[in-house]
N, CA and C atoms of all chains as a GROMACS GRO file, in nm:
protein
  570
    1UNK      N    1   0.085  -0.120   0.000
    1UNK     CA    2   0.000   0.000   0.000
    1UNK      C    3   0.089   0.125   0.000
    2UNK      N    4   0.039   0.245  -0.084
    2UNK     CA    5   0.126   0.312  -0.098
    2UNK      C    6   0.012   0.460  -0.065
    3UNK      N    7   0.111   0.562   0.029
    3UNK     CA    8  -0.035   0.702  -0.016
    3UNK      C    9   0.095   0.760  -0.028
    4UNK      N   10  -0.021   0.884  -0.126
    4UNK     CA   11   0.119   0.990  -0.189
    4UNK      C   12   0.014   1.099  -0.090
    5UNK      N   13   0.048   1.210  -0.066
    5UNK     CA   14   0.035   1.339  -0.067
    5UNK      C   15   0.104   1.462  -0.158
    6UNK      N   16   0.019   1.542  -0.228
    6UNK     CA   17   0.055   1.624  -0.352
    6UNK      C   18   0.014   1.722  -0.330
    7UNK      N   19   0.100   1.826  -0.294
    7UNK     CA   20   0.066   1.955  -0.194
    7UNK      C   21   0.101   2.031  -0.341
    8UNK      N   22  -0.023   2.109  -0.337
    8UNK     CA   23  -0.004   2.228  -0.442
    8UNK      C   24  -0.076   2.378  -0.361
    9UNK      N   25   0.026   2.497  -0.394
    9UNK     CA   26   0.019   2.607  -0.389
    9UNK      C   27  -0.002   2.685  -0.459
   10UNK      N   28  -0.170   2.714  -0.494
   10UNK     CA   29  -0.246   2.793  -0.637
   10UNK      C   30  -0.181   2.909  -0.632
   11UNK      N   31  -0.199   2.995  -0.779
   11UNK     CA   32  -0.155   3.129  -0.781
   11UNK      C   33  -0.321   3.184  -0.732
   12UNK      N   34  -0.336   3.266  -0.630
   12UNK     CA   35  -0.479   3.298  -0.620
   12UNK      C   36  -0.603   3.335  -0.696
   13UNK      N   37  -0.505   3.377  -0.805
   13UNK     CA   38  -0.639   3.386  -0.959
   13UNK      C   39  -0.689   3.267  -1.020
   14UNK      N   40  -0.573   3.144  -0.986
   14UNK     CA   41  -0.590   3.074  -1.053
   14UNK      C   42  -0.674   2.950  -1.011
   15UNK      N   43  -0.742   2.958  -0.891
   15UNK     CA   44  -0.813   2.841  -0.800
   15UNK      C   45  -0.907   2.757  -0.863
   16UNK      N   46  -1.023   2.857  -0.923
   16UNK     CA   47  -1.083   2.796  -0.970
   16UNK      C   48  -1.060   2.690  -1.092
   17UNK      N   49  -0.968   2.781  -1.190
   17UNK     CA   50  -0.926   2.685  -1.323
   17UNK      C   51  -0.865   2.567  -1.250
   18UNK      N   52  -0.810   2.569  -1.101
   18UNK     CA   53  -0.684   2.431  -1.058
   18UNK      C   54  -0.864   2.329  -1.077
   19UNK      N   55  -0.938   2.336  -0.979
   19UNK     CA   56  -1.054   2.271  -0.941
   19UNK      C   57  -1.110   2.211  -1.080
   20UNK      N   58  -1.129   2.290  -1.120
   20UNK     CA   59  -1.190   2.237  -1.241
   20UNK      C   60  -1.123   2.126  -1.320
   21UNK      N   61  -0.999   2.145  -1.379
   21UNK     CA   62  -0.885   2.059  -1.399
   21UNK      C   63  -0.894   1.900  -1.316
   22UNK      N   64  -0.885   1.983  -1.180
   22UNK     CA   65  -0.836   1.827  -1.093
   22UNK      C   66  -0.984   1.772  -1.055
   23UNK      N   67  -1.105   1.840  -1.078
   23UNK     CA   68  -1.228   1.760  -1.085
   23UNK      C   69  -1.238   1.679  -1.176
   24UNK      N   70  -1.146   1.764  -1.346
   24UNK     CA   71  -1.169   1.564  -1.406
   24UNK      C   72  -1.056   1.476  -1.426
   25UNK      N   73  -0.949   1.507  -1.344
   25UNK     CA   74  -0.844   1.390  -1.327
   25UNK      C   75  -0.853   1.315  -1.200
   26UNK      N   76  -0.956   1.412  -1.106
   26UNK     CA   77  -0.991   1.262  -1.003
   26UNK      C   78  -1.116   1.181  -1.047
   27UNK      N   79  -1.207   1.257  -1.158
   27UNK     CA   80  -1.311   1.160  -1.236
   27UNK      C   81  -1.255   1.050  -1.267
   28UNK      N   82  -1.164   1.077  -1.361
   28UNK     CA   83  -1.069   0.971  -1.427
   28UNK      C   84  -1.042   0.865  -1.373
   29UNK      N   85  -0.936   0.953  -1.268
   29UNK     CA   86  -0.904   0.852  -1.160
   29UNK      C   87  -0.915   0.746  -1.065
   30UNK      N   88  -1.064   0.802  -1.062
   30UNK     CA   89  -1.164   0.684  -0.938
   30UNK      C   90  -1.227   0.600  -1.063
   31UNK      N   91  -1.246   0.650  -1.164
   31UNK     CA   92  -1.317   0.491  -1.261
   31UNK      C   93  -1.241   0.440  -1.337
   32UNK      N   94  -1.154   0.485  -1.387
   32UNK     CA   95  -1.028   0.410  -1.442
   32UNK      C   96  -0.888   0.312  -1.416
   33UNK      N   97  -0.869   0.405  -1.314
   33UNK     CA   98  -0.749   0.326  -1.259
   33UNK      C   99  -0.765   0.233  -1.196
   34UNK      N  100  -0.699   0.092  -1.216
   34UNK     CA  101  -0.721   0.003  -1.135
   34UNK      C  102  -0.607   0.014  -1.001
   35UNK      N  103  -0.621  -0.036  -0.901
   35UNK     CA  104  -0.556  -0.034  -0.784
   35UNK      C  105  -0.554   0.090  -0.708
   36UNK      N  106  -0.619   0.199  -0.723
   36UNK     CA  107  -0.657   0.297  -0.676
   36UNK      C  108  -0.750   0.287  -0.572
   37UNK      N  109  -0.688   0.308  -0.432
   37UNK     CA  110  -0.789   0.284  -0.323
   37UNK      C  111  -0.834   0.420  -0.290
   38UNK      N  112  -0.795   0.559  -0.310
   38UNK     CA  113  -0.858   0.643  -0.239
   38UNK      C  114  -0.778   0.758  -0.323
   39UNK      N  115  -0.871   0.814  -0.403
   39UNK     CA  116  -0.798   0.945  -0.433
   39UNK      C  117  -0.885   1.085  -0.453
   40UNK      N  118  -0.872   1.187  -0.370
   40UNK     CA  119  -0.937   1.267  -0.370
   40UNK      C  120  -0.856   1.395  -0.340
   41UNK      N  121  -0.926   1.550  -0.384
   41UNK     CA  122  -0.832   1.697  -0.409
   41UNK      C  123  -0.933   1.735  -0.264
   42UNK      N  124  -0.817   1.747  -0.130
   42UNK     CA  125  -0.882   1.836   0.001
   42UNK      C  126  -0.826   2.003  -0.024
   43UNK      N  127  -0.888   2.057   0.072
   43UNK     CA  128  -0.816   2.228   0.070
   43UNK      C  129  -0.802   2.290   0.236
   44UNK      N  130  -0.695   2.311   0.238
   44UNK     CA  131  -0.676   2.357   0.372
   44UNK      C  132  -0.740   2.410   0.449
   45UNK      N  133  -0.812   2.451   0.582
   45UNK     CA  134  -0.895   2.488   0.605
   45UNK      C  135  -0.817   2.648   0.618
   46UNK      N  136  -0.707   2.722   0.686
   46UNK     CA  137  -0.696   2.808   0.642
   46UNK      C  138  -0.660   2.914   0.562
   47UNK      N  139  -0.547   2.836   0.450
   47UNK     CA  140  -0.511   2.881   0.307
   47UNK      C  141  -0.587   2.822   0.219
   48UNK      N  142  -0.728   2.851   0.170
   48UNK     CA  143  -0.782   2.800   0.001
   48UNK      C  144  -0.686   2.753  -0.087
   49UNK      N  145  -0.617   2.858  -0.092
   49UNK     CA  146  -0.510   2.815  -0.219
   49UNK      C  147  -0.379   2.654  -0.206
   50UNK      N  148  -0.423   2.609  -0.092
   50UNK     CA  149  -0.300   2.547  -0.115
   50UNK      C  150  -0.412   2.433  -0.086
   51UNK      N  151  -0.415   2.320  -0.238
   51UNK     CA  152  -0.521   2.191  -0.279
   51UNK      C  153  -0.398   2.091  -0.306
   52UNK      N  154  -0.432   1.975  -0.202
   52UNK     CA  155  -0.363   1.848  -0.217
   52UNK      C  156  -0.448   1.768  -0.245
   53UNK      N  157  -0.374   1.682  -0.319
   53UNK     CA  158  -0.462   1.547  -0.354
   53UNK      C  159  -0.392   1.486  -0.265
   54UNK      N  160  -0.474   1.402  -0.188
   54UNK     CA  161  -0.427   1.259  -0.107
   54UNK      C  162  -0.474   1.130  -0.144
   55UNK      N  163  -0.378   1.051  -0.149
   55UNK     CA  164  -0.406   0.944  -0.233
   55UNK      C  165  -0.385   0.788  -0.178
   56UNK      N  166  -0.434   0.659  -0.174
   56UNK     CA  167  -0.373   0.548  -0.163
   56UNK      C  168  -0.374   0.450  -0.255
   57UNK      N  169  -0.284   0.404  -0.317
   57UNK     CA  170  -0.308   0.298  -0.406
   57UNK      C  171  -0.253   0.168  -0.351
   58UNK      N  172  -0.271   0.055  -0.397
   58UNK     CA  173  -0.267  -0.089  -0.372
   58UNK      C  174  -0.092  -0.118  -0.366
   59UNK      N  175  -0.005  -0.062  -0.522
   59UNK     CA  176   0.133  -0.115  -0.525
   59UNK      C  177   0.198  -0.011  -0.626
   60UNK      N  178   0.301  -0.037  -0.593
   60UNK     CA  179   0.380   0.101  -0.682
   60UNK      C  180   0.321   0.075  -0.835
   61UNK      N  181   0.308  -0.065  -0.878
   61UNK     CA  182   0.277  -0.098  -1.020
   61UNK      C  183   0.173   0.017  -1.059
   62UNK      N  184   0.057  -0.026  -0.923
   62UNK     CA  185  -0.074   0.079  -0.981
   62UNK      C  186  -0.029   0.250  -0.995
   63UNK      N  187   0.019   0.290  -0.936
   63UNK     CA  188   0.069   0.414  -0.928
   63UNK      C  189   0.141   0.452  -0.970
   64UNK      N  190   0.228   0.370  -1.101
   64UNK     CA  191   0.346   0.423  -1.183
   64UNK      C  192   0.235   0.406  -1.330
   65UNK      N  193   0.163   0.329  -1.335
   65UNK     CA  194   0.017   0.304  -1.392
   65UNK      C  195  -0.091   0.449  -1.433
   66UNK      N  196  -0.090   0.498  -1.320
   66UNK     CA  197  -0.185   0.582  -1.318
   66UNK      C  198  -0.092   0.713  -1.358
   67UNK      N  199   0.012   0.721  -1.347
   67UNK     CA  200   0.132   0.828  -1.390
   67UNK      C  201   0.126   0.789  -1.547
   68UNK      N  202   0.123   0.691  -1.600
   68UNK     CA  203   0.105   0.731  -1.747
   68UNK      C  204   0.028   0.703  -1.864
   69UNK      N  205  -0.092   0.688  -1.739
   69UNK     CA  206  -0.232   0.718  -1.820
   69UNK      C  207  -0.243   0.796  -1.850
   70UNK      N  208  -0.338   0.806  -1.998
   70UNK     CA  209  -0.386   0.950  -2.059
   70UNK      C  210  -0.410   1.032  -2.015
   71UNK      N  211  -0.518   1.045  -1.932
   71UNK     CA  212  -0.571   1.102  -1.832
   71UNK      C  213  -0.471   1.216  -1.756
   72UNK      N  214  -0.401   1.134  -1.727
   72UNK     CA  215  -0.275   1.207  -1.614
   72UNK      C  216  -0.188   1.291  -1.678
   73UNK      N  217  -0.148   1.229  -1.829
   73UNK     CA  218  -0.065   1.260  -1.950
   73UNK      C  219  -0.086   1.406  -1.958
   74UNK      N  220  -0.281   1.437  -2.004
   74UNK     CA  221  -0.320   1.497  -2.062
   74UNK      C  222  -0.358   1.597  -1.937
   75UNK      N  223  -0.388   1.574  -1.817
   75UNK     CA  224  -0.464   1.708  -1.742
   75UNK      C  225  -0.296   1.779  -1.632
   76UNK      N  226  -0.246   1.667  -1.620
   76UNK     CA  227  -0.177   1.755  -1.485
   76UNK      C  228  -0.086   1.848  -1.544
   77UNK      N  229   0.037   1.842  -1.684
   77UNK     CA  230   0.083   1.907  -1.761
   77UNK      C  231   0.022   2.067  -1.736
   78UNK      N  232  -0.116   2.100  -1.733
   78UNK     CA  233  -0.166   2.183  -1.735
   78UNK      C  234  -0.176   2.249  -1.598
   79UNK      N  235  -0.128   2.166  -1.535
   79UNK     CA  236  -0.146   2.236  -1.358
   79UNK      C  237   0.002   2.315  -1.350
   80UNK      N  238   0.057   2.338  -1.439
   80UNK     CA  239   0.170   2.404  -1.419
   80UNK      C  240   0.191   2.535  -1.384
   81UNK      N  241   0.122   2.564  -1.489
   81UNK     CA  242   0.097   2.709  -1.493
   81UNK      C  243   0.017   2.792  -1.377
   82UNK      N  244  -0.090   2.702  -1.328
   82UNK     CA  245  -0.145   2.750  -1.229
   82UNK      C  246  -0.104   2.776  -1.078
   83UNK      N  247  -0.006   2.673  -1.036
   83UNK     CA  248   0.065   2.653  -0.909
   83UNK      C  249   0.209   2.755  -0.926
   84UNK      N  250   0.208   2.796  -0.778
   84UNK     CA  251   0.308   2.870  -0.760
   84UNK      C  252   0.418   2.766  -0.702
   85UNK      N  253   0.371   2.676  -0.613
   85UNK     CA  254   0.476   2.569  -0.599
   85UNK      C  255   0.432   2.471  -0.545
   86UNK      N  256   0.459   2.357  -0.561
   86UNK     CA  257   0.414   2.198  -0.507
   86UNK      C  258   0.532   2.084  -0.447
   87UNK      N  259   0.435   2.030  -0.394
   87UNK     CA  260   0.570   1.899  -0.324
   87UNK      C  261   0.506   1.771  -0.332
   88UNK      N  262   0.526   1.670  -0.345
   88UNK     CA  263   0.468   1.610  -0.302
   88UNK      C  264   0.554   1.466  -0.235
   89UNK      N  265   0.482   1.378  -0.144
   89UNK     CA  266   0.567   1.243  -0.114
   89UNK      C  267   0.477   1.122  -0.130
   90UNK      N  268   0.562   1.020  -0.125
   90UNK     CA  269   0.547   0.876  -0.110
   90UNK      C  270   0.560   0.816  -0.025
   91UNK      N  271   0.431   0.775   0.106
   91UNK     CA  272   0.444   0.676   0.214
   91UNK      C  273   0.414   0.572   0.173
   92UNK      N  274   0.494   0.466   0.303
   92UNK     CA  275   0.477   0.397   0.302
   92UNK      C  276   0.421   0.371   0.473
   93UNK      N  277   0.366   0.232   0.492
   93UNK     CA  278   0.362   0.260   0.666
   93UNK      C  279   0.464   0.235   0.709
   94UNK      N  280   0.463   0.316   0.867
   94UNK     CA  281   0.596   0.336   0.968
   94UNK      C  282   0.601   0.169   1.034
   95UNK      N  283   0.486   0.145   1.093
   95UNK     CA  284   0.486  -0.031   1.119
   95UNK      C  285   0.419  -0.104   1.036
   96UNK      N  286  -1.583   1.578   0.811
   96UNK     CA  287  -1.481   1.536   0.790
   96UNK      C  288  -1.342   1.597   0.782
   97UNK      N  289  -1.265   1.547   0.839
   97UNK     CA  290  -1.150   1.623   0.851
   97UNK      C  291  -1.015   1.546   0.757
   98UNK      N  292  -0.911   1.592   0.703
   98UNK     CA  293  -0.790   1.542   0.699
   98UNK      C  294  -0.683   1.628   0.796
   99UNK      N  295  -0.570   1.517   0.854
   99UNK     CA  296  -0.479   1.610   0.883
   99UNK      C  297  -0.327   1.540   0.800
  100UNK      N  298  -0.271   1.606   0.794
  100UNK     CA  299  -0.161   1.555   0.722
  100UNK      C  300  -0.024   1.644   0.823
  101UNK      N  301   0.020   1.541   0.935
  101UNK     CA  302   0.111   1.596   1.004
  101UNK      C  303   0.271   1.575   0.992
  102UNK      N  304   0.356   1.600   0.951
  102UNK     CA  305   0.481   1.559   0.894
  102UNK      C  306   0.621   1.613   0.997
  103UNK      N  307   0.675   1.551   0.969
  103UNK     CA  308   0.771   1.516   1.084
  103UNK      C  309   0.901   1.515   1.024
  104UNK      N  310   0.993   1.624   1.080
  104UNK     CA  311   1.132   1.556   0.952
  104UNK      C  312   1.229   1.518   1.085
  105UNK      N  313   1.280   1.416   1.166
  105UNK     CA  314   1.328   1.361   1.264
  105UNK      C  315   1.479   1.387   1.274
  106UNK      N  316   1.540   1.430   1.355
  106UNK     CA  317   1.660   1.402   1.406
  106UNK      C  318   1.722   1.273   1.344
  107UNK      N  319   1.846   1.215   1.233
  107UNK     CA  320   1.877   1.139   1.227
  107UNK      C  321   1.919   1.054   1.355
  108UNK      N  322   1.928   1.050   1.442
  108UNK     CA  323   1.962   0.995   1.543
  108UNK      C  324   1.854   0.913   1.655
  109UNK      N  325   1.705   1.007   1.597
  109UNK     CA  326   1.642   0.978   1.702
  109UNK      C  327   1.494   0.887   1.648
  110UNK      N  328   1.518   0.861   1.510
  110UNK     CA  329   1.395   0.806   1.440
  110UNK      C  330   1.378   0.657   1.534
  111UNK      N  331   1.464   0.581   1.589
  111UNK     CA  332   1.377   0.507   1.675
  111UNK      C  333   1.262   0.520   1.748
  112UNK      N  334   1.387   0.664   1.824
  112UNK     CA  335   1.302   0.697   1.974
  112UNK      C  336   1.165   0.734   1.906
  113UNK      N  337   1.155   0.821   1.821
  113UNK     CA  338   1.017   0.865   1.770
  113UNK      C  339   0.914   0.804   1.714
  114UNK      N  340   0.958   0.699   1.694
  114UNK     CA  341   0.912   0.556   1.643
  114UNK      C  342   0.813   0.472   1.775
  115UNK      N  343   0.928   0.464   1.848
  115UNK     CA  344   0.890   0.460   1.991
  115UNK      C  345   0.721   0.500   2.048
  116UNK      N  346   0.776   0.640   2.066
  116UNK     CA  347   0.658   0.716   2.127
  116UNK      C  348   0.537   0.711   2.038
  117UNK      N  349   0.600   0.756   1.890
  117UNK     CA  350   0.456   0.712   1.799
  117UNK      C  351   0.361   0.607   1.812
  118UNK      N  352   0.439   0.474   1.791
  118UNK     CA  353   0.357   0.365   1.837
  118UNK      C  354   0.250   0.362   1.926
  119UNK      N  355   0.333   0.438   2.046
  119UNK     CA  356   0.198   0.443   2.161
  119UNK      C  357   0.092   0.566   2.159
  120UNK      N  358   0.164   0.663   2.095
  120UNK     CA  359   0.016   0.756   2.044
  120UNK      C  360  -0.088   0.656   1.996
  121UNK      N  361  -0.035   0.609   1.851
  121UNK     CA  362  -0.120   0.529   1.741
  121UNK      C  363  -0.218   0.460   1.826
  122UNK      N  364  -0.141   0.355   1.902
  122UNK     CA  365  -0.223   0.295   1.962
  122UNK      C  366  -0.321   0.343   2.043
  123UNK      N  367  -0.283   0.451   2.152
  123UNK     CA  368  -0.401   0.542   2.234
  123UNK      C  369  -0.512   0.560   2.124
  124UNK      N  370  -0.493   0.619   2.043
  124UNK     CA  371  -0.562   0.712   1.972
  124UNK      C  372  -0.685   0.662   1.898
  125UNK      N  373  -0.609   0.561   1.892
  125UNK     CA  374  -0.675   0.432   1.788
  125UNK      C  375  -0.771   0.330   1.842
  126UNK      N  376  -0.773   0.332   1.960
  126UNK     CA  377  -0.836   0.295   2.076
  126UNK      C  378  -0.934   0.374   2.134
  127UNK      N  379  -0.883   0.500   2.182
  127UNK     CA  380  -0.963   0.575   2.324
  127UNK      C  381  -1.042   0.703   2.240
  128UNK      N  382  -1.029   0.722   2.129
  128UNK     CA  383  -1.067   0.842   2.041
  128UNK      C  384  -1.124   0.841   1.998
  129UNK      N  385  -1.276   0.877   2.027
  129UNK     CA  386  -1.432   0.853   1.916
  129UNK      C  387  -1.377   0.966   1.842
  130UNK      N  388  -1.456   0.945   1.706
  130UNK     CA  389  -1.482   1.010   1.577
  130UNK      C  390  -1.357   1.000   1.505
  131UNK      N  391  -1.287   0.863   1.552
  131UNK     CA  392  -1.108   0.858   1.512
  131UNK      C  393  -1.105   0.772   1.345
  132UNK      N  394  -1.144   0.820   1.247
  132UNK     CA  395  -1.155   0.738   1.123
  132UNK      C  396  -1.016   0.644   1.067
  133UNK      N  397  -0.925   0.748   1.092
  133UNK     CA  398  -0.788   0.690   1.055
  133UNK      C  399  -0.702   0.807   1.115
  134UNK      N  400  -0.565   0.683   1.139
  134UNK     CA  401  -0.463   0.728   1.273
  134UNK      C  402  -0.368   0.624   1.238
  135UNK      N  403  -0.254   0.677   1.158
  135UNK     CA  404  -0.164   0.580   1.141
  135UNK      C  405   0.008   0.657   1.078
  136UNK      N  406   0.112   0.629   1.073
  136UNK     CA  407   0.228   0.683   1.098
  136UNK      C  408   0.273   0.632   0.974
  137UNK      N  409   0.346   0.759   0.886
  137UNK     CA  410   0.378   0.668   0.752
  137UNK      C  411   0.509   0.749   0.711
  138UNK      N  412   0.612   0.672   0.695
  138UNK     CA  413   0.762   0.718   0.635
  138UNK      C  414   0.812   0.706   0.498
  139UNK      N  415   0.831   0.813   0.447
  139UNK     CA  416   0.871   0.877   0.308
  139UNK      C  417   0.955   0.777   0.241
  140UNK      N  418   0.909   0.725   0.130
  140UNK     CA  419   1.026   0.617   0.083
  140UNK      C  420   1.137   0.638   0.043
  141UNK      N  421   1.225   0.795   0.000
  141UNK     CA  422   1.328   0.809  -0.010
  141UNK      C  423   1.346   0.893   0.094
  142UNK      N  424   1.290   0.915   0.169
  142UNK     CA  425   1.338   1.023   0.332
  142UNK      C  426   1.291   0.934   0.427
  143UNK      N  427   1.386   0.847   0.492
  143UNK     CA  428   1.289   0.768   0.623
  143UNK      C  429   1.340   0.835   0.742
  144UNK      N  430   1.365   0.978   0.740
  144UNK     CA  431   1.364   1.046   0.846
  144UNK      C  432   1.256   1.161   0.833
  145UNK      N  433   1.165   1.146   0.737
  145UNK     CA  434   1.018   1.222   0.712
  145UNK      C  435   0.928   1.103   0.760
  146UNK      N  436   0.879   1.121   0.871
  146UNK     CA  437   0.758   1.044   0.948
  146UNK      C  438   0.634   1.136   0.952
  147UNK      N  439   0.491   1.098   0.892
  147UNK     CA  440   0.402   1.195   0.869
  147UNK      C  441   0.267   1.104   0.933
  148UNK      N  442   0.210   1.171   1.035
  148UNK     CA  443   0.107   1.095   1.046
  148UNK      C  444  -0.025   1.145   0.963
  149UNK      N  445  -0.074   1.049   0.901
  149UNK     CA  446  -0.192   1.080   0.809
  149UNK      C  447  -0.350   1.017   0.899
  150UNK      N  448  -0.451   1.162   0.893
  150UNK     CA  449  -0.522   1.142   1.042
  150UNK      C  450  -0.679   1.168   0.890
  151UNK      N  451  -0.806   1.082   0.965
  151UNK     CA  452  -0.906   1.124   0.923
  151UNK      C  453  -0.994   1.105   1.067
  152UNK      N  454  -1.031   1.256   1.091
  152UNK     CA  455  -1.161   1.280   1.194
  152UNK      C  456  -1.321   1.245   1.148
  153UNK      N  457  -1.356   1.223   1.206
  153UNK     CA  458  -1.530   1.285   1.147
  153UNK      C  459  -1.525   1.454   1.216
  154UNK      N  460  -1.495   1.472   1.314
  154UNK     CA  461  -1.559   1.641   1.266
  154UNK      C  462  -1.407   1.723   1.350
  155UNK      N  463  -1.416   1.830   1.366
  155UNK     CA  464  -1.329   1.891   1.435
  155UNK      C  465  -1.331   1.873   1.609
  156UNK      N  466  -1.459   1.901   1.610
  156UNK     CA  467  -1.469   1.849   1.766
  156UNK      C  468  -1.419   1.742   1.808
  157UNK      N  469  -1.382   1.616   1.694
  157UNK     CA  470  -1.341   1.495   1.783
  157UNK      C  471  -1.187   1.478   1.736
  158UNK      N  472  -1.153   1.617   1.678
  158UNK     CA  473  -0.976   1.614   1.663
  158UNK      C  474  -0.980   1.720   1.735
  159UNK      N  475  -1.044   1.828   1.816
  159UNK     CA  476  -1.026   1.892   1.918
  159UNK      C  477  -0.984   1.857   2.090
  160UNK      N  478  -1.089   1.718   2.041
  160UNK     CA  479  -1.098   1.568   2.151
  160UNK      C  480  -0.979   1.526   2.207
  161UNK      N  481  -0.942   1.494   2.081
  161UNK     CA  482  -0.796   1.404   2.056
  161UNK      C  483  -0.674   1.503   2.101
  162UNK      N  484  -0.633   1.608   2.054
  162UNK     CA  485  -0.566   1.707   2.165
  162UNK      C  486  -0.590   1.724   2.263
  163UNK      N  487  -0.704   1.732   2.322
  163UNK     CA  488  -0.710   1.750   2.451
  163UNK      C  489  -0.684   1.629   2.537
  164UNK      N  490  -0.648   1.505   2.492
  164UNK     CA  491  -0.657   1.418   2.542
  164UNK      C  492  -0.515   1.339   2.605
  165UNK      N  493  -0.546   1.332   2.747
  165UNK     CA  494  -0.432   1.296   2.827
  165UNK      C  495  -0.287   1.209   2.754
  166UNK      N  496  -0.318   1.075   2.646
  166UNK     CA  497  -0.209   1.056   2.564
  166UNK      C  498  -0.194   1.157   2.492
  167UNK      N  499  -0.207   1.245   2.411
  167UNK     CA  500  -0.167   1.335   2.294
  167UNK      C  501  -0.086   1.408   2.395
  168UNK      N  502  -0.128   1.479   2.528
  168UNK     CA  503  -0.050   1.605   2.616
  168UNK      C  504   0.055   1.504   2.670
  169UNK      N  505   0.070   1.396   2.697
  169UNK     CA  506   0.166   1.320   2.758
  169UNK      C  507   0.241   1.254   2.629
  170UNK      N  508   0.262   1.271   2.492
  170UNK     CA  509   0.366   1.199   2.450
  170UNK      C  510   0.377   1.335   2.370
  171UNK      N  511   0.274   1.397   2.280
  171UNK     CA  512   0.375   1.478   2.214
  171UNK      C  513   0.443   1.593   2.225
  172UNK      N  514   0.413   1.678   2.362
  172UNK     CA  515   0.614   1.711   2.391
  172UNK      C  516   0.704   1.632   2.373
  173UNK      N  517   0.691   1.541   2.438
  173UNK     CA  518   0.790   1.440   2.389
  173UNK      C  519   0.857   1.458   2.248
  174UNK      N  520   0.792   1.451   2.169
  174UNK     CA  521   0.841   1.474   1.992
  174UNK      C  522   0.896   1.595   2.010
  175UNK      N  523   0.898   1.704   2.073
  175UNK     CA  524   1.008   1.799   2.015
  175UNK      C  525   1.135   1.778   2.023
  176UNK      N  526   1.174   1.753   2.098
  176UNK     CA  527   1.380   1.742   2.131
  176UNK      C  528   1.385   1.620   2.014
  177UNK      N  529   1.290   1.528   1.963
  177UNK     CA  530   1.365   1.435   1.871
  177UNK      C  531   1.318   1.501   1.695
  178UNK      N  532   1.287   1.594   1.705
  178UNK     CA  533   1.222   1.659   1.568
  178UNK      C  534   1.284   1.770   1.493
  179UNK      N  535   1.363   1.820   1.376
  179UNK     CA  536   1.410   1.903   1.298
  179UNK      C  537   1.340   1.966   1.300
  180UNK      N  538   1.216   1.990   1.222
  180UNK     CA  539   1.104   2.035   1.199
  180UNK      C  540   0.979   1.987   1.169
  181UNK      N  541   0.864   2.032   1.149
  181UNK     CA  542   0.739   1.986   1.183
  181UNK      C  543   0.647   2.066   1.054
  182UNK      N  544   0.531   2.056   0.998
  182UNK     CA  545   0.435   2.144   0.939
  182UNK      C  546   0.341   1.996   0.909
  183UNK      N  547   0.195   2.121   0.974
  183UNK     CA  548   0.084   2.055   0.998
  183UNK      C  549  -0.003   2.116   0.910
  184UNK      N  550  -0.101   2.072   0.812
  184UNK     CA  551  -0.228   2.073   0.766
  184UNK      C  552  -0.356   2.044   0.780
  185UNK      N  553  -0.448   2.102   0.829
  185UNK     CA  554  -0.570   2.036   0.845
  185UNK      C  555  -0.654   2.067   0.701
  186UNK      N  556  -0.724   1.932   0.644
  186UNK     CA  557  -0.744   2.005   0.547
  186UNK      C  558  -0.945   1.921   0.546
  187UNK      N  559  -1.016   2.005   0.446
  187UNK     CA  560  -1.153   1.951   0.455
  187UNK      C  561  -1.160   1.917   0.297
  188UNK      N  562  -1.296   1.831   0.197
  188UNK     CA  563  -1.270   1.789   0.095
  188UNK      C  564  -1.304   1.934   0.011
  189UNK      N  565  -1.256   1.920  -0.154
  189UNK     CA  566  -1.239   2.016  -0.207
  189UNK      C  567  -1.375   2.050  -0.292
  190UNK      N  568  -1.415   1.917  -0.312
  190UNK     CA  569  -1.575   1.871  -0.397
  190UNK      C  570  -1.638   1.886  -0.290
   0.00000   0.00000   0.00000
């Protein structure tokens, strides 16, 4: 089992276009991908602008999988422009 | 619903000890903590001195709970002298 966290920091004009975007790459995401246990875009409760996706998938297979699906190919490319800066990681569990 | 996404970058020296004390949070928490959805400790696969606990509440009141609660005030001071640095997120869903 693997969860990523994908911390993005909107440019503030740009919030809405991020949402819209990552509303249909988590569409995608939840009916397409196989091994995808949980993926969804939260928002901080007191910076708006800063939208992570948190995620768990089954095995790195699924999640190197879902990195080069179309889907992923075609929408996140576009989150570039909008973010002022992002991080993101790869857990695994501590026990 | 709540997310918290709490991250931890550890003292090379002390990721046992913090390991340690975590365990027995997890376990308190995981146990004695209504509205506790998920409570579990997860280390960065190329940083295993980034320990992040990834938390789901049902509401704020019962992660208000969970701080106030005799394990949380009795272990996590504890985590400072073994911790570099720290940054916490609470975050709610974006849909």
């Amino acid at each position: 089992m693997i969860k990523v966290v994908a911390e993005n920091k909107i440019k503030q004009d740009k919030i809405e276009e991020f949402l819209a975007l990552a509303a249909k790459l988590r569409e995608a995401t939840n009916t397409k991908d196989e091994g995808c246990i949980h993926y969804d875009l939260y928002q901080d409760f007191e910076d708006p602008s800063v939208l992570t996706f948190l995620e768990e998938w089954e095995s790195m297979e699924a999640l190197e999988k879902h990195i080069a699906a179309d889907h992923f190919k075609e929408i996140v490319p576009q989150f570039e422009s909008l973010v002022e800066s992002k991080a993101m990681r790869l857990y695994k569990q501590a026990f």
